[in-house]
C-alpha positions in Angstrom: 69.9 68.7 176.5 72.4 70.0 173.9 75.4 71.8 174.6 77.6 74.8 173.5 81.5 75.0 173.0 82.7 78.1 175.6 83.5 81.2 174.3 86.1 80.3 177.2 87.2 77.8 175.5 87.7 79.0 172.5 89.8 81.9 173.6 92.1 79.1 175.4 92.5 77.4 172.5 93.6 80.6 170.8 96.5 81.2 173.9 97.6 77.8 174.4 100.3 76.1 171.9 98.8 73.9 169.2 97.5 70.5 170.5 96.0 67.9 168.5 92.9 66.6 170.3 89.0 67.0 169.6 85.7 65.7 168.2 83.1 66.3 165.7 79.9 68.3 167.2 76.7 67.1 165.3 73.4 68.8 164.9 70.2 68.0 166.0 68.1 66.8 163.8 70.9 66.4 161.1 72.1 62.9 159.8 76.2 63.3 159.4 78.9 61.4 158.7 81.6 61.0 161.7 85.0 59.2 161.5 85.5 56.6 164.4 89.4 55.0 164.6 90.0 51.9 166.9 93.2 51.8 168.7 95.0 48.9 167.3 98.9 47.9 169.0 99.4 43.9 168.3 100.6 45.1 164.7 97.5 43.8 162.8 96.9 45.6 160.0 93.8 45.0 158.9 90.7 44.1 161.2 87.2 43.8 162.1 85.1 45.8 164.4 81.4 45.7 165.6 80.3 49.3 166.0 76.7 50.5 168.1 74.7 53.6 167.9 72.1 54.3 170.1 69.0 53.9 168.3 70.6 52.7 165.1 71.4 49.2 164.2 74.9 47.9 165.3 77.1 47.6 162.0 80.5 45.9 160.8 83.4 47.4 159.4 86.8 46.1 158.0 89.5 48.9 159.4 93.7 49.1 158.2 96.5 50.7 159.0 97.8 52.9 159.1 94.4 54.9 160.9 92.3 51.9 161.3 89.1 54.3 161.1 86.0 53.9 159.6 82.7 56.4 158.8 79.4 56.1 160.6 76.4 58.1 159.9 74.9 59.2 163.0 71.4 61.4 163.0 70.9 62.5 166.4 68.1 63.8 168.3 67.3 65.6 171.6 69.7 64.9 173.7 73.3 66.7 175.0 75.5 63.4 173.6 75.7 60.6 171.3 78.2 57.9 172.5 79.5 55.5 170.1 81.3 52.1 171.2 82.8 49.8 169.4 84.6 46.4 170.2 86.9 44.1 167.8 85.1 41.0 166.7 86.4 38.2 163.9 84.5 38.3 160.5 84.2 35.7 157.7 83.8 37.4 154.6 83.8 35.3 150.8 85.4 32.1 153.0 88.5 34.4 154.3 88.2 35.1 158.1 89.1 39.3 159.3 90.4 38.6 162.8 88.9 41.1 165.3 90.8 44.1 166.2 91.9 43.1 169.4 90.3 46.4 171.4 87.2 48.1 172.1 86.6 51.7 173.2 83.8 54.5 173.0 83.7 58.2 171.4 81.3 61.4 172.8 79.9 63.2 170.5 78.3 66.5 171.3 75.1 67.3 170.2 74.5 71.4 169.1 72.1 73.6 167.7 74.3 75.4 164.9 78.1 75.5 164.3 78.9 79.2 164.8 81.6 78.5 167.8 83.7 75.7 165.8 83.2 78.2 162.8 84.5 81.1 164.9 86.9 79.0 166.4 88.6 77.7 163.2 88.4 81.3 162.0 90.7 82.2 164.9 93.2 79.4 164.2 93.8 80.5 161.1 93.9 84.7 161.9 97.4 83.2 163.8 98.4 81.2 160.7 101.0 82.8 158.1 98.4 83.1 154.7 100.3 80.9 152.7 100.9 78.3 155.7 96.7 78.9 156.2 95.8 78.3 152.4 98.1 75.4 152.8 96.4 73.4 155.8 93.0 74.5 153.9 94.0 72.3 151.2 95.2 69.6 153.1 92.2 69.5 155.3 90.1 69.4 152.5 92.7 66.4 150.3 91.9 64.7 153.7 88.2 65.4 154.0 88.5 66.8 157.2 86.0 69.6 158.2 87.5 72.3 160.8 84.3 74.2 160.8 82.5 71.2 162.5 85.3 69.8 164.8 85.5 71.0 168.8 89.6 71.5 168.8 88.3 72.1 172.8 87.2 68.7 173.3 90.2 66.6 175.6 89.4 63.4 174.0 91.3 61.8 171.2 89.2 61.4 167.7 90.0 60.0 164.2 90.9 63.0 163.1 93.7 63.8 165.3 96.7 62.2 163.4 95.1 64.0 159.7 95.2 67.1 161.5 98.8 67.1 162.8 99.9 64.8 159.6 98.3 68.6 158.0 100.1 71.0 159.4 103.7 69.2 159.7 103.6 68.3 155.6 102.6 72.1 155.4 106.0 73.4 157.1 107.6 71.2 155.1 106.3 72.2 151.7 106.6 76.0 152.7 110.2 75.2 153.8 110.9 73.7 150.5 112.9 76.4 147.9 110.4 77.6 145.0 112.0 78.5 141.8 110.1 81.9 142.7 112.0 82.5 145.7 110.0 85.0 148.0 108.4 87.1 145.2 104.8 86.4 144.3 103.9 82.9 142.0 101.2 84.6 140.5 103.0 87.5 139.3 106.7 88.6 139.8 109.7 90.4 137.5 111.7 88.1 135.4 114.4 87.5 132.9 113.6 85.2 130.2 116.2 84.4 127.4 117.4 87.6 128.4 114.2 89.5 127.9 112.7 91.1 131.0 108.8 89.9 131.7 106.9 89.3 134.2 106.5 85.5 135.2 104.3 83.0 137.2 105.8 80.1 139.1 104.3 76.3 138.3 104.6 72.9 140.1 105.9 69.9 138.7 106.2 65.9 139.2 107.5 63.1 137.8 104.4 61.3 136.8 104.8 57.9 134.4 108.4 58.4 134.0 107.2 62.2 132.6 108.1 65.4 134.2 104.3 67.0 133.9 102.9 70.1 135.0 100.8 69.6 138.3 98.8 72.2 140.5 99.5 73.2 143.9 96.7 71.3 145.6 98.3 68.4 143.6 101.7 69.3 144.9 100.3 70.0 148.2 98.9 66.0 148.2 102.6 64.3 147.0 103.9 66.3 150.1 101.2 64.6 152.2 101.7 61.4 151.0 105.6 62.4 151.1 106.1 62.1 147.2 108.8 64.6 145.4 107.5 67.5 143.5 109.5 70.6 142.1 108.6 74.1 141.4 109.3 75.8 138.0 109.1 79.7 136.6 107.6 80.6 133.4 106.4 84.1 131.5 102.8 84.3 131.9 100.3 83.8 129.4 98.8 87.3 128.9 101.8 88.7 128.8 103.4 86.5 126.5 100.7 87.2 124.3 100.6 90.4 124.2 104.7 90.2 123.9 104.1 88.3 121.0 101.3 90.6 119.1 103.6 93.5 119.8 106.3 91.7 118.2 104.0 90.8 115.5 103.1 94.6 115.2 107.4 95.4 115.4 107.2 93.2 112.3 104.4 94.2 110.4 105.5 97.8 110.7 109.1 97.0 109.5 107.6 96.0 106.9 105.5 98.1 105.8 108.2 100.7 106.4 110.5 98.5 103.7 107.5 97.9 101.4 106.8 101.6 101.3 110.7 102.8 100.7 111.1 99.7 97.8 107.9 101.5 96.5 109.2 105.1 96.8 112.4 104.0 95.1 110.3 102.1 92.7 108.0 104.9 91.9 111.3 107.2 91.6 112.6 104.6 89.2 109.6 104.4 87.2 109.6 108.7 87.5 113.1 108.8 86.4 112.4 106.8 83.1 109.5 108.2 82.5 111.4 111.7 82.6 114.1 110.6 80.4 112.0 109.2 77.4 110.2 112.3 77.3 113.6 114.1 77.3 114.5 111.7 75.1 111.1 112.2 72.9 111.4 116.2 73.4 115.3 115.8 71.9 113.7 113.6 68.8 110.9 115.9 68.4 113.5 119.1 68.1 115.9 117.1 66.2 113.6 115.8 63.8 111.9 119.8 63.8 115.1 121.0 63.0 115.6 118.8 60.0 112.8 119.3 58.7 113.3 123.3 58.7 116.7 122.8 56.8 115.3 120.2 54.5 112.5 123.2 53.8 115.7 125.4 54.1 117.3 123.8 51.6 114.3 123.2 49.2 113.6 126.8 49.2 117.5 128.0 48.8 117.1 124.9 45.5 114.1 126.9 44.3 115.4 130.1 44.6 119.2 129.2 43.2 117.0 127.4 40.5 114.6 130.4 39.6 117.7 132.4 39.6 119.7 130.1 37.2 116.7 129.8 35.1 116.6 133.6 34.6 120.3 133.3 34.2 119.2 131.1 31.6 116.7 132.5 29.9 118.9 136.2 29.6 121.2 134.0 28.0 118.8 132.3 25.6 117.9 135.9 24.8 121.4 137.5 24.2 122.1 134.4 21.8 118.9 134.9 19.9 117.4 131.4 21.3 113.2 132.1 21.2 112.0 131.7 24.9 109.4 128.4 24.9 105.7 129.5 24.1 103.8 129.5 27.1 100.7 127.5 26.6 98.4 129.5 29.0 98.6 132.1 26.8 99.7 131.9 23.0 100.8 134.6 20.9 99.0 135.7 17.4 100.3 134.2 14.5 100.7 136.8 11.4 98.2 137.1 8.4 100.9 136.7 5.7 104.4 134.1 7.2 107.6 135.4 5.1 109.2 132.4 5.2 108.5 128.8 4.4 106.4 126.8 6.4 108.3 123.9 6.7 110.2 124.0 10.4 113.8 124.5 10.3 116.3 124.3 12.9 117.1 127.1 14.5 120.3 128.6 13.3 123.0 130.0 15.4 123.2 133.4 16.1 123.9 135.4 13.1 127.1 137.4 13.1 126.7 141.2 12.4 125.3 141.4 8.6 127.2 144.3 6.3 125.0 147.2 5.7 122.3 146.3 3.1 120.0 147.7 0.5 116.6 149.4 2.1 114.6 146.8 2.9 110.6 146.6 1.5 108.0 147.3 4.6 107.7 144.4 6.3 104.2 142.5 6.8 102.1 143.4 9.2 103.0 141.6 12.7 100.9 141.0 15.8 101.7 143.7 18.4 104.6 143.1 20.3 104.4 142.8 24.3 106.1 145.5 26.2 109.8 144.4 26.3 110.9 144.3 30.0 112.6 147.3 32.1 116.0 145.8 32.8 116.3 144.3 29.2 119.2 145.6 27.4 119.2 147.3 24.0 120.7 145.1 21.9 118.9 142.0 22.9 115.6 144.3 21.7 117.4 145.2 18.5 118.2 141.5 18.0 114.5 140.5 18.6 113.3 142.3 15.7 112.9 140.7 12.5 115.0 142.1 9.3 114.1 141.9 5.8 115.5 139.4 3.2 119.5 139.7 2.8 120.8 140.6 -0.6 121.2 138.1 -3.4 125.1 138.2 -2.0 123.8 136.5 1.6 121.2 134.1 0.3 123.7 131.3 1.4 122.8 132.8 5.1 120.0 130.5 6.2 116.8 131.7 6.5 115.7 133.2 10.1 112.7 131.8 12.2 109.4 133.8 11.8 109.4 136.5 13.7 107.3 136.2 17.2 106.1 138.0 20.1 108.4 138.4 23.0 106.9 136.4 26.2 106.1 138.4 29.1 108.9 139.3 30.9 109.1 138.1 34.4 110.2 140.5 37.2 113.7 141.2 37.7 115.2 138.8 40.8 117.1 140.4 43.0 120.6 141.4 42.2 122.4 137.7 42.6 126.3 137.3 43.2 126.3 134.9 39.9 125.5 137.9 37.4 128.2 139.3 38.1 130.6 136.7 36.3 128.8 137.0 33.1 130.5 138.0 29.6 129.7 141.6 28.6 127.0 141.9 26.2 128.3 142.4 22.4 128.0 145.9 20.6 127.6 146.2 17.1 
């Protein structure tokens, strides 16, 4: 007949101080592993024991210090125990002798239908627990493959377990009693100073490991101190943040310099602005400049043209008061007369005559070509003087001859009244 574990018992255990005693419970039905440690006290270290199951073959195992315990699967059937015995026997093994361990002794092992009372009962052990000094002996127990949720911590009698158990929670004061670099603030997540930027930090473990310090994890940590082997506790920012520091930084710097890139390209494109505006000042300048020169060049021409036209009138009244003929204009030539009074061969023209002595009347002259109308402003005399006279008396035929007599050219209009006629001779009388 199988047994239960007490709710009695398990609310004594809850009251009374911790004690390190109890056994594995197995199921019915279920084949599971046990631990069974020999008491060994002659100082051997390492021995021999013969171990029997009911209704299982007897087996051999080698134990050692410092637990001198050994597995044994155990499937058990109807029935309220399973007892266990085991005595020390010598063993030859590849031509050495193992000396028997000098003892012999017996474990119980209660037989149940379901764990839910060692469940419940480790459940309450660890409600009493600090939660860091609980999440530590959870490790441990499980570093030392020892199952809580299966073991009676009711049961009086001593079991292979025992010294794990206690060697569990006495390395977990000590590892909680050891300062972290975090102090009391969270390791997963606390306010710190970095280089002297403010961040938020996670605390690490660390060992010595092949003359290397190396980053370890807790559970790791929580094994040195169970096997009593230094370890030491570090800070450092936490990976998320960091990163994000670290792309915000990057963003800080990106946007710098875009902000630079933009203001050289602002002064740039004002530069650029700037010259453009001065060479077309500069072009607007040469354009007027070279407009203005270009009006006093036509300035000037016209003021040469008109100063010209005017000294060429000058000119040709001059040519006219000294009796010089005016060029024949080819566009339009003047008659020639029927009968020429004077020789044909050319002759120089002569110098104006001086006023001839009065003379015989002279014959009709020979028909000429009609004259063109002499102009308005044209004085008297040089009319007089245009007309052609007859042969001189036998006295004045020394005189040389006159040209033939021609038509007057058109007379241009009069220019307008110029500053330079007013210097000229007066006009002889006769």
């Amino acid at each position: 007949m199988r047994t239960r574990v007490g709710w009695a018992g398990l609310l004594w255990l809850c009251a009374a101080p911790w004690a390190w005693a109890g056994q594995y419970v197995l199921q019915a039905g279920q084949t599971q592993t046990v631990p069974v440690a020999v008491r060994v006290l002659n100082g051997e270290t390492r021995c021999n024991v013969r171990i029997s199951v009911p209704g299982q073959a007897d087996v051999e195992r080698v134990v050692q210090a410092p637990f001198f315990d050994t597995a044994v699967a155990i499937t058990p059937q109807d029935e309220e125990f399973v007892t266990v015995r085991w005595q020390g026997q010598a063993r030859r093994i590849n031509d050495q002798v193992v000396n028997g361990c000098p003892t012999q002794g017996e474990a119980r092992f209660k037989v149940v239908s379901n764990n839910a009372l060692t469940r419940a009962m480790w459940a309450g052990m660890q409600a009493q627990l600090p939660t860091a000094k609980a999440d530590c002996v959870r490790t441990a127990f499980a570093l030392e493959q020892v199952r809580p949720e299966w073991f009676d911590f009711t049961d009086p009698q001593p079991s292979g377990e025992d010294a794990k158990i206690e060697r569990a929670f006495a390395r977990c004061d000590a590892f909680l009693a050891q300062p972290k670099a975090w102090g009391t603030q969270s390791p997963q997540n606390h306010a710190c100073t970095v280089a002297g930027l403010k961040t938020r930090c996670e605390g690490f473990f660390t060992a010595r490991v092949d003359g290397k310090v190396q980053t370890i994890s807790r559970e790791a940590a929580i094994q040195r101190q169970l096997q009593n082997l230094p370890w030491s506790t570090g800070v450092r920012e936490m990976a998320s943040v960091k990163a994000a520091r670290i792309q915000e930084e990057k963003d800080r710097v990106a946007r710098a310099a875009a902000e630079e890139a933009a203001v050289l390209q602002a002064i740039k494109d004002s530069r650029v602005k700037a010259e453009r505006q001065a060479q077309e000042a500069k072009a607007a300048e040469e354009r007027a400049l070279q407009e203005k020169i270009a009006a006093l060049k036509a300035q000037i021409a016209e003021e040469k043209a008109q100063a010209a036209q005017e000294k060429n009138w000058v000119f040709r009244q001059i040519d006219k008061i000294r009796g010089v003929p005016a060029p024949e204009a080819k566009p339009q030539e003047a008659a020639k007369p029927a009968t020429p009074a004077t020789p044909t061969a050319p002759t120089p023209p002569a110098a104006p005559a001086a006023p001839a002595a009065p003379t015989a009347p002279t014959p009709p002259a020979a028909p000429t070509a009609p004259a063109a109308p002499a102009a308005p402003t044209a004085p008297a005399a040089a009319a007089a003087a245009a007309t052609p006279t007859a042969p001189a008396a036998p006295a004045a035929a020394k005189a040389a001859p006159l040209p033939p007599p021609v038509a007057a050219p058109p007379a241009a209009a009069a220019p307008a009244p110029n500053s330079a006629s007013k210097s000229l001779p007066p006009l002889p009388t006769n």
